[in-house]
C-alpha positions as CSV (number, residue, x, y, z in Angstrom):
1,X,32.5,73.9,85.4
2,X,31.0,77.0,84.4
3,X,28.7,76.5,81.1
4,X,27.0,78.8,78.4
5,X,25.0,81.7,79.0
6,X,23.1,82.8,81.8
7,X,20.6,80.4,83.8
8,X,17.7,80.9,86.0
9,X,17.4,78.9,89.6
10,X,15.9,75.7,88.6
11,X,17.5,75.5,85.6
12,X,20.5,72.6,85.5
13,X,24.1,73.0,83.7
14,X,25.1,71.1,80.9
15,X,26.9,68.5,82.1
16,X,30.5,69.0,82.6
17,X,33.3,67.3,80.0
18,X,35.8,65.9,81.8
19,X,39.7,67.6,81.1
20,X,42.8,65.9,80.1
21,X,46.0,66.9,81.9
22,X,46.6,68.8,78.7
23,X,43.6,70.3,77.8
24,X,43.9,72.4,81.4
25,X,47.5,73.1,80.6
26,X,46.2,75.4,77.0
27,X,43.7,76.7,79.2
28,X,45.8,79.2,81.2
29,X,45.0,83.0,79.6
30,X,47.5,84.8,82.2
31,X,50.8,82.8,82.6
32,X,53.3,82.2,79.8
33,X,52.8,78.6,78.1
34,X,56.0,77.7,79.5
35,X,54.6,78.5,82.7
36,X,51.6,76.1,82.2
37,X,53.5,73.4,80.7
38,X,55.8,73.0,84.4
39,X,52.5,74.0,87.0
40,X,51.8,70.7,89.4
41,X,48.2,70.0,88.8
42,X,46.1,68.8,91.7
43,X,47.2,65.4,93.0
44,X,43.2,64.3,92.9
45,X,42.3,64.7,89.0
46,X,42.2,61.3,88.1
47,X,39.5,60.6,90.7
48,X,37.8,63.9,90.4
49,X,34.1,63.8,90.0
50,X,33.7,66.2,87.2
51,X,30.1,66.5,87.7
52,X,30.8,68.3,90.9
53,X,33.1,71.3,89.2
54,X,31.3,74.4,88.6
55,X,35.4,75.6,88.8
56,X,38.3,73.3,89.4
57,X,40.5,75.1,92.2
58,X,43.9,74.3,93.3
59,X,47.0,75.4,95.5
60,X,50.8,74.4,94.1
61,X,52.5,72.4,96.4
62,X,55.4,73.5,95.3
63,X,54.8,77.6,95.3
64,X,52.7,77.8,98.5
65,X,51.6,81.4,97.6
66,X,50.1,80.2,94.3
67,X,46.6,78.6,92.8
68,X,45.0,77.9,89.7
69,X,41.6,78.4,88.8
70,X,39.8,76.3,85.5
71,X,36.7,76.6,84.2
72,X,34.5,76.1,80.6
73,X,33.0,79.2,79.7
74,X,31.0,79.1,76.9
75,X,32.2,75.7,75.8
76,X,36.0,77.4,76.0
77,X,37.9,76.1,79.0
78,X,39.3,78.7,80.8
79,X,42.6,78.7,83.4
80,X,43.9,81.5,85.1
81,X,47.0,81.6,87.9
82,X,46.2,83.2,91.0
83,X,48.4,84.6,93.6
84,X,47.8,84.2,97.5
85,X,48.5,87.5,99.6
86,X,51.5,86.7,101.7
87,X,50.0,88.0,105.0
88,X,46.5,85.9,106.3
89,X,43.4,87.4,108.1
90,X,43.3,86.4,111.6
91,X,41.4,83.3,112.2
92,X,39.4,84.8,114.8
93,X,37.5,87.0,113.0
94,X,34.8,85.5,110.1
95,X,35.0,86.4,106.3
96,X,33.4,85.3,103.2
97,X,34.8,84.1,100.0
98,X,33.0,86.0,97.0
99,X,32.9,83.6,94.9
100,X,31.1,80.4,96.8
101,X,29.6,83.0,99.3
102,X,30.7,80.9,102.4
103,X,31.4,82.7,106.0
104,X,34.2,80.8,107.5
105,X,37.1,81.7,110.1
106,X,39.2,84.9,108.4
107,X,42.4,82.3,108.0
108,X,40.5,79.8,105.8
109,X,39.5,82.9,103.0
110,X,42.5,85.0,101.4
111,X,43.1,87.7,98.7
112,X,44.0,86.3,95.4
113,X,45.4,88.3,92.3
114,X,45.4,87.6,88.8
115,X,47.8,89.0,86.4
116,X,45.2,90.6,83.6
117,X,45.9,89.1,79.7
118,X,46.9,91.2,77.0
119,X,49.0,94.3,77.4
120,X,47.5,95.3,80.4
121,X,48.6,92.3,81.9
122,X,52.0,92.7,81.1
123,X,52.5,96.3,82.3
124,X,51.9,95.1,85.6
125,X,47.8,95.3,86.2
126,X,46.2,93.0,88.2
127,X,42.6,91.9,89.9
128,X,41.9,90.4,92.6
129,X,39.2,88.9,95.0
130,X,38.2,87.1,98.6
131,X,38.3,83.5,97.6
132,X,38.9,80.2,100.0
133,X,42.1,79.9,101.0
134,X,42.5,76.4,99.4
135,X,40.7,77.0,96.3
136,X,37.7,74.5,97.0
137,X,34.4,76.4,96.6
138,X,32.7,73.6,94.4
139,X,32.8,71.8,97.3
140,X,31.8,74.0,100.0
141,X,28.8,74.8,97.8
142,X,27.4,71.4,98.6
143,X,28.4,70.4,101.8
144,X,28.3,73.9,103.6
145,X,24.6,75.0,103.4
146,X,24.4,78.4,105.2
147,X,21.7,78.1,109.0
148,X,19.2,80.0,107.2
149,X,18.7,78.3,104.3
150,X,18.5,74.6,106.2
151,X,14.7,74.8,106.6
152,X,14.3,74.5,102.1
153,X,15.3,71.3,100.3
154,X,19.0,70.6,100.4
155,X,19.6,69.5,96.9
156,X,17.4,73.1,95.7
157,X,19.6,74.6,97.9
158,X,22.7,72.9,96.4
159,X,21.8,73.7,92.8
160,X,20.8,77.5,93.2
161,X,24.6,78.1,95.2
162,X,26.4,75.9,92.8
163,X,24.8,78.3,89.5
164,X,25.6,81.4,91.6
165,X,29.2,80.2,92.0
166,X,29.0,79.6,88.3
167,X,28.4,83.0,87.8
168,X,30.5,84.6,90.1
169,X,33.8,82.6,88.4
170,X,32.5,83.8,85.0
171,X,32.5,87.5,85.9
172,X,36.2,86.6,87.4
173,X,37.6,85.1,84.8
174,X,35.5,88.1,82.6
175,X,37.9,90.6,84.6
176,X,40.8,89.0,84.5
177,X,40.2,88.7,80.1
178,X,39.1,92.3,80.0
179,X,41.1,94.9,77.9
């Protein structure tokens, strides 16, 4: 999970506090609470290994074309719903997810939209960015080390893309918070 302020490479996170089932349910800042009370959370959270969640990503089973997003930002946990594009990029072709910076076929990255909080929210405005298709960048920041970085020490490498994913999440969740 994303932690306070702004760090330098080198520098380790805070660790991460472990969430409840409940504690992610308040977090959600764009969906009614109604709406958080009935999400399906990931299948996986009582094994998780928190200290390998810069941002706890997730499809819904149950609504194929929707994901959740939670992360502690400044010691606040912060959830946002996200919403899949319905049409796919063609798997032949390579794109990168913006948040965990990780070139993979076009089918395994999609659009995602977040309804915006407050009253822009509700009259309709949105934001949106490339992100994996199944929501699992913590993960691909450790076990998908980009060719030209191999040659430099894979947990250095490891660190630095897991605080830049860290940073990229809170400038996410920053958009989808501002007025």
């Amino acid at each position: 999970m994303i932690s306070a302020g702004t760090r330098t490479a080198g520098e380790k996170a805070p660790p991460v506090t472990p969430l409840t089932e409940a504690e992610i349910r308040r977090s959600f800042v764009n969906c009614s609470r109604g709406e958080a009370k009935t999400l399906t959370l990931p299948k996986d959270l009582d094994g998780l290994d928190w200290a390998e969640q810069e941002v706890l990503g997730w499809r819904d089973p149950k609504a194929p074309l929707r994901g959740y997003l939670v992360a502690q930002v400044d010691g606040e946990t912060v959830g946002i719903a996200v919403r899949a594009a319905e049409s796919s990029m063609s798997g032949r072709t390579t794109a990168m997810c913006l948040l965990c910076q990780t070139a993979q076929p076009g089918d395994a990255v999609s659009l995602f939209t977040a309804r915006r909080t407050g009253e822009a929210g509700r009259n309709g405005n949105t934001v949106g960015t490339y992100i994996c298709a199944d929501l699992r960048c913590s993960t691909r920041v450790r076990a998908e080390i980009p060719p030209w970085l191999s040659d430099r020490d894979p947990d250095e490498v490891v660190a630095e893309r897991a605080l830049e994913l860290r940073e990229r999440v809170r400038g996410f969740l920053g958009s989808v918070r501002r007025p």
